[in-house]
C-alpha positions in Angstrom: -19.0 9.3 7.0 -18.4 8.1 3.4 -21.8 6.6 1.6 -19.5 3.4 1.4 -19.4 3.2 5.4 -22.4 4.2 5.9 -24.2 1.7 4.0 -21.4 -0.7 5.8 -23.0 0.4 8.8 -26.8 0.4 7.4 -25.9 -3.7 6.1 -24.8 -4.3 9.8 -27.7 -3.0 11.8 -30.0 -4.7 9.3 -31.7 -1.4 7.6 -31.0 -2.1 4.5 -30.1 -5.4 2.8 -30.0 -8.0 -0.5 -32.0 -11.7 0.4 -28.7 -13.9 -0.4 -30.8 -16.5 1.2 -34.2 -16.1 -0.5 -32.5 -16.1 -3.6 -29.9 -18.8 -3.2 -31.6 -21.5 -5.8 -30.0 -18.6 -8.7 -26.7 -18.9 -7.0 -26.3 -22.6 -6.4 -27.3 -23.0 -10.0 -24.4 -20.3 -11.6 -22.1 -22.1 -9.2 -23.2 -25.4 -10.5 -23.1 -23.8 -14.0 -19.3 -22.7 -13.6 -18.4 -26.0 -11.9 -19.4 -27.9 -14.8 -17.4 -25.5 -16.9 -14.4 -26.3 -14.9 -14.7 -29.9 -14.9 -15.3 -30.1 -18.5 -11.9 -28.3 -19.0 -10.1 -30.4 -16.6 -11.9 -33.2 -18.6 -11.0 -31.9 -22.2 -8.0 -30.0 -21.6 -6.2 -31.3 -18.9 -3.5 -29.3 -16.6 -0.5 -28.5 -18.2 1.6 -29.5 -15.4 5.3 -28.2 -15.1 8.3 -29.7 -15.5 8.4 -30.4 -11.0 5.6 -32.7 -11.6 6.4 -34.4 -15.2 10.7 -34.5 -15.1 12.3 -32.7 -18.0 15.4 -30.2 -18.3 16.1 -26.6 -18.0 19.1 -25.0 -19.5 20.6 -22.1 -19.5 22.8 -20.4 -21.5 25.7 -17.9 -21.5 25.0 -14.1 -20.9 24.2 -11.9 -23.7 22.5 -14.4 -26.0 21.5 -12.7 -29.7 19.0 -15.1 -30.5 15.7 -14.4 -29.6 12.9 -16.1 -27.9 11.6 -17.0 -31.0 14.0 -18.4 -32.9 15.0 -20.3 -29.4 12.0 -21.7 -29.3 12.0 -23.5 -32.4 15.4 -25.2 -31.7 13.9 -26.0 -28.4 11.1 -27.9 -30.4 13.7 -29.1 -33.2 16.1 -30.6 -30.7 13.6 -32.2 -28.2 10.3 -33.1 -29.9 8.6 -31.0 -27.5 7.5 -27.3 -27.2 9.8 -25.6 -24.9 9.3 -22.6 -22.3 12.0 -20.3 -23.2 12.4 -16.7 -21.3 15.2 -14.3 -21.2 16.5 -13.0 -18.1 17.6 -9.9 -17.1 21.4 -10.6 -18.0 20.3 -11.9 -21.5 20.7 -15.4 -21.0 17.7 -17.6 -22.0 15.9 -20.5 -19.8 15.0 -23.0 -21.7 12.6 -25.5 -20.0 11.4 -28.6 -21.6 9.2 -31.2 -19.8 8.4 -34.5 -20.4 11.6 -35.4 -21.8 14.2 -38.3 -20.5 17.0 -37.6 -18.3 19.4 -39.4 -21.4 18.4 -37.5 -23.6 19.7 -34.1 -22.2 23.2 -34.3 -23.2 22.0 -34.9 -27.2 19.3 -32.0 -26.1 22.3 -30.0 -25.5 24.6 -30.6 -27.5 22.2 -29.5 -30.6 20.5 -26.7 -28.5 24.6 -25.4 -28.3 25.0 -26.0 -32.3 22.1 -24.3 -33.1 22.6 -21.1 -31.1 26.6 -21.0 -31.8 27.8 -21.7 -28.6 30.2 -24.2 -26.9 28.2 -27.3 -24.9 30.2 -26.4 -21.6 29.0 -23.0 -21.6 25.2 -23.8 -21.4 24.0 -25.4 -18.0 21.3 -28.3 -17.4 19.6 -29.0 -14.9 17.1 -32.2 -14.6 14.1 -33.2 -12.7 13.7 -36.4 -12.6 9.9 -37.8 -13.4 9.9 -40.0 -10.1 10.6 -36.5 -8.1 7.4 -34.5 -9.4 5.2 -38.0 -8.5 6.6 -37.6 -5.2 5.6 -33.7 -5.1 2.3 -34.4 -6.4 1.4 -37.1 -3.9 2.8 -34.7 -1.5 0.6 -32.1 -2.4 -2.5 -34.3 -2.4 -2.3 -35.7 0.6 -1.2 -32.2 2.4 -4.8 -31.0 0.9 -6.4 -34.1 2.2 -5.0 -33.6 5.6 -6.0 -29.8 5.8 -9.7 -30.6 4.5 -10.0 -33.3 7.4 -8.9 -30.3 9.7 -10.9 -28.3 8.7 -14.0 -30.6 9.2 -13.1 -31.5 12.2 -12.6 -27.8 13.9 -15.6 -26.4 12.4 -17.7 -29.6 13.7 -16.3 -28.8 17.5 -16.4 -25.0 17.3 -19.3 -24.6 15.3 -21.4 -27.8 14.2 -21.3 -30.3 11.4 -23.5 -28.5 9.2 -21.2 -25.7 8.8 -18.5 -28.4 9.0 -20.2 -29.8 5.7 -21.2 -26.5 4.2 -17.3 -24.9 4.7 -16.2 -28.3 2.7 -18.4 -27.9 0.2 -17.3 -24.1 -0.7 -13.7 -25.2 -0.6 -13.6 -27.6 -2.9 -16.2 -25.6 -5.0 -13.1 -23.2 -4.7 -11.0 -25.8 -5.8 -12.4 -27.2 -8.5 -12.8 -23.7 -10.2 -9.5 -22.3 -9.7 -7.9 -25.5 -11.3 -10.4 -25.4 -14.0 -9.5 -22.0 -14.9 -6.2 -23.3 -15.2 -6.7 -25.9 -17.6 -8.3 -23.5 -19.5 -6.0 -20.8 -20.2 -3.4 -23.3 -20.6 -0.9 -21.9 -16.9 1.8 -24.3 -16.1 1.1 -25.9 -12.8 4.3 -25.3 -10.8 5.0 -25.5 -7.1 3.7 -21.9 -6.6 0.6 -22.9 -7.7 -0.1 -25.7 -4.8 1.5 -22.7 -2.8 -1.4 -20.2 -4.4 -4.3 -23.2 -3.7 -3.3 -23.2 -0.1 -3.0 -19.9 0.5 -6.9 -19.3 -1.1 -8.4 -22.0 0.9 -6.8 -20.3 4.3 -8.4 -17.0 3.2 -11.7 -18.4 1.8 -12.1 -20.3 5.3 -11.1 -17.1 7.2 -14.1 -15.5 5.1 -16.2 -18.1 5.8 -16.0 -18.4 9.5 -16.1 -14.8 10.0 -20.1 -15.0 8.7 -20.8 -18.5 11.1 -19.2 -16.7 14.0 -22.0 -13.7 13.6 -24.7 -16.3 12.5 -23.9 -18.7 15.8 -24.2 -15.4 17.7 -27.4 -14.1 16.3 -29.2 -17.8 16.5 -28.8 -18.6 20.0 -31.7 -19.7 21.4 -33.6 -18.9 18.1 -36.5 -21.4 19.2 -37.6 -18.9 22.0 -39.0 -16.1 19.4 -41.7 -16.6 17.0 -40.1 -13.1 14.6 -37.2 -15.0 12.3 -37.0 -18.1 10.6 -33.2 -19.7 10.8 -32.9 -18.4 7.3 -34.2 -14.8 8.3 -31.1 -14.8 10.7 -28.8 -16.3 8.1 -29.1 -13.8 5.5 -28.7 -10.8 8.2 -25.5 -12.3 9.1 -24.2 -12.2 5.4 -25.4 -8.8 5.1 -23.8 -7.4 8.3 -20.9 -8.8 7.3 -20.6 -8.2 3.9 -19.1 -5.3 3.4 -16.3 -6.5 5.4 -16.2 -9.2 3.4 -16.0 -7.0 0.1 -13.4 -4.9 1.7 -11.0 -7.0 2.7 -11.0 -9.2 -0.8 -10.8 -5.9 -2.9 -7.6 -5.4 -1.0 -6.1 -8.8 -1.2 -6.7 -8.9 -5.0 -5.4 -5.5 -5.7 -1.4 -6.6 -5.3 -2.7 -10.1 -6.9 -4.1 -8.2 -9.7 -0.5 -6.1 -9.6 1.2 -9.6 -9.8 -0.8 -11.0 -12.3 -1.7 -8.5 -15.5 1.6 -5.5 -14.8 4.6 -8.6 -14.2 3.0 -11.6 -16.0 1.2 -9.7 -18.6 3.1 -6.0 -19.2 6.3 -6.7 -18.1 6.5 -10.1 -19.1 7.7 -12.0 -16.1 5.7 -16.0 -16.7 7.1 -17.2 -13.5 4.9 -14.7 -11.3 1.4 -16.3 -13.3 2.5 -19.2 -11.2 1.0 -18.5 -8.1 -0.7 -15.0 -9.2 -3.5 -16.8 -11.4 -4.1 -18.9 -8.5 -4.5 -16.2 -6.0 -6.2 -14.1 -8.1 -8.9 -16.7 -8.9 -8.7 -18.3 -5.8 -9.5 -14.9 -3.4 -12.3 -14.4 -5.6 -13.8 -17.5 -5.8 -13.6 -17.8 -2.1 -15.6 -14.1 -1.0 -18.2 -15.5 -3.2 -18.3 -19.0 -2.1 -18.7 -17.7 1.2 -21.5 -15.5 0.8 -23.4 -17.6 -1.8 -22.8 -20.8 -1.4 -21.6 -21.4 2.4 -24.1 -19.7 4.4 -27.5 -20.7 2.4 -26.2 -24.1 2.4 -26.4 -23.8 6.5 -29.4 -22.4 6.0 -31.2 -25.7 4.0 -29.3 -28.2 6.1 -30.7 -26.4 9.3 -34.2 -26.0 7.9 -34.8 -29.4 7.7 -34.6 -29.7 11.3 -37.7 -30.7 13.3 -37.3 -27.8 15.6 -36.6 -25.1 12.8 -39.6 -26.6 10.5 -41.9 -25.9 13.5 -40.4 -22.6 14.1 -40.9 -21.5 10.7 -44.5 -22.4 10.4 -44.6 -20.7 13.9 -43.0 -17.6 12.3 -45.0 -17.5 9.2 -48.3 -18.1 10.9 -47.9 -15.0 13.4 -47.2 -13.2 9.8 -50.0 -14.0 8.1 -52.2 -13.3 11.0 -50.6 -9.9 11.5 -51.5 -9.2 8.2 -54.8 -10.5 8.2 -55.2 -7.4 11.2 -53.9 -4.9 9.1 -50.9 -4.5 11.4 -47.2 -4.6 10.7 -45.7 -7.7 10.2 -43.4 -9.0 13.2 -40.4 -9.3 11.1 -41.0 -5.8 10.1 -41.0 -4.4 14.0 -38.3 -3.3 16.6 -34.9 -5.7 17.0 -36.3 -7.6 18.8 -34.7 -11.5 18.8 -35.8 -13.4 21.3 -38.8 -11.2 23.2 -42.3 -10.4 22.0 -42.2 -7.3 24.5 -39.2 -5.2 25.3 -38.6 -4.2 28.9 -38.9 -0.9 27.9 -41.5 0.5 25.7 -39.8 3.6 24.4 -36.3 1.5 23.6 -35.5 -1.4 20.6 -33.0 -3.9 21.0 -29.8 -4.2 19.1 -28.5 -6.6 16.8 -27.1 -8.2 20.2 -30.1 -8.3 21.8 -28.9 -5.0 23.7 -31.0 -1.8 24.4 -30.0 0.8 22.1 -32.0 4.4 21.0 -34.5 4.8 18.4 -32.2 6.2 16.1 -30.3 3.4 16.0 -33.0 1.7 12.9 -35.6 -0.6 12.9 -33.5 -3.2 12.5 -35.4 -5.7 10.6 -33.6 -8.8 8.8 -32.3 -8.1 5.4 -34.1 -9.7 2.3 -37.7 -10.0 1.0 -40.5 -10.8 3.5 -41.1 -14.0 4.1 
């Protein structure tokens, strides 16, 4: 077995491990720090919003055009007021794109654009977007995310509870607000593809997310009947048994992003795929740590605060410090043992599933610092 697996498999039976939840007041505050970040570019630099959203023009002219991007540029600005997106395709015509501009003012747009790169008005094409259309797409988009978020809420509150409901929310549109910050801060024109690219993250950060609540709903039930782990104990195991998967699967996902995003937007020049790459890119990544950092603590305080899981933990902690006080290990530090002070059978431990297993399967204590 690779060291990479191995350790997998170490994280998973709870042998080794890093205290997400022990340590989760440094994690909420970079998250609050990169949040603040965002917003203050969505504040101070705004989205630059493509021509779908604000109305405009894009034409295109005649193959085999000798003027360059450039040069095309400037009679983009010249003739319309406004700075153009100009790219040349692969038959050497240029797309022209300007936003913001009045539908009545494309033929007068066109007729100069044609002047100044020598070329006859009928043999450059326009097409327009009408401002009223990209208001419609917006308020399409917005209320598609408002719809999905509700969802959301209410599935996790049925198949899991509202805590994790509230926690889930809360690392979504912590996902949100940075991947749209991000893009008000590098400038990326907000198209279509990148509502597609927002959708597509917050599918994959749930996924991520509910993968670690499955494991934690598992490991807690009937926590009340053990006096070993606190709720939080449990909590950070699940991350860690999960984490590698975790770390696996979004090292895969970004590696075609990343393909998308710096080889055909950056090297090869194609702007259309930073779209929706940007967006993925940020998004995936936001999401794996949202999940581990953000969503599962948050579950952690929420439940915490819980009469039941306050008297648990001062259970916990007592039998701890009195263990100590003797000189003997502490119970957190013995066999997997969830929910039994005494195995059935002395020369066995007891899985991560609460199932017999041999000695050499690990000690099996909960990741993290001692508590």
């Amino acid at each position: 077995m690779s060291k990479l697996g191995s350790l997998g498999a170490r994280l998973h039976r709870g042998e080794v491990g890093y205290d997400f939840v022990g340590n989760r007041k440094i994690w909420y505050g970079i998250s609050i720090l990169i949040t603040i970040t965002a917003i203050l570019g969505l504040t101070v630099r705004g989205l630059n919003m493509g021509i779908e959203f604000r109305g405009g023009a894009v034409f295109t002219t005649p193959k085999h055009m000798t003027a360059s991007v450039a040069e095309t540029e400037g009679y983009g600005k010249d003739a319309s007021g406004h700075d153009p997106i100009v790219q040349k395709l692969g038959d050497g015509s240029l797309r022209i794109q300007i936003a913001g501009i009045d539908t009545d003012k494309s033929d007068a747009i066109k007729d100069k654009l044609a002047k100044d790169l020598k070329v006859n008005t009928e043999n450059i094409n326009a097409d327009l977007v009408g401002p009223s259309w990209g208001d419609q797409i917006a308020n399409k988009a917005w209320q598609g995310l408002a719809i999905f978020m509700v969802l959301v809420v209410i599935y996790l509150a049925i198949a899991f509870e509202w805590r994790m409901a509230l926690a889930a929310l809360v690392a979504l549109i912590h996902d949100i607000t940075i991947t749209t910050g991000i893009y008000a801060l590098v400038g990326f024109e907000v198209t279509p593809g990148t509502v597609i690219g927002l959708l597509t993250i917050l599918g994959y950060s749930l996924y991520d997310t509910v993968v670690v609540f499955d494991s934690l709903k598992e490991q807690t039930k009937d926590i009340t009947k053990q006096t070993r782990w606190t709720y939080s104990d449990i909590a950070n195991r699940s991350i860690n048994s999960t984490l590698m998967r975790s770390i696996n699967t979004t090292v895969v996902a970004l590696l075609p992003v990343a393909g998308l995003l710096f080889i055909g937007g950056g090297f090869l020049g194609a702007g259309m795929l930073n779209d929706i790459s940007l967006s993925l890119f940020v998004g995936l990544a936001a999401g794996a740590y949202s999940s581990i950092f953000i969503a599962t603590p948050l579950v952690a305080d929420l439940k915490e605060r819980e009469p039941q899981m306050k008297a648990l933990k001062k259970r916990v902690l007592a039998k701890r410090a009195q263990a100590a006080a003797e000189g003997g290990p502490l119970p957190a530090e013995t066999a997997d043992e969830r929910y039994d002070d005494e195995p059935e059978d002395a020369h066995a431990v007891v899985g991560p599933r609460n199932q017999p297993a041999s000695r050499n399967r690990g000690r099996g204590r909960p990741s993290g610092k001692r508590r």
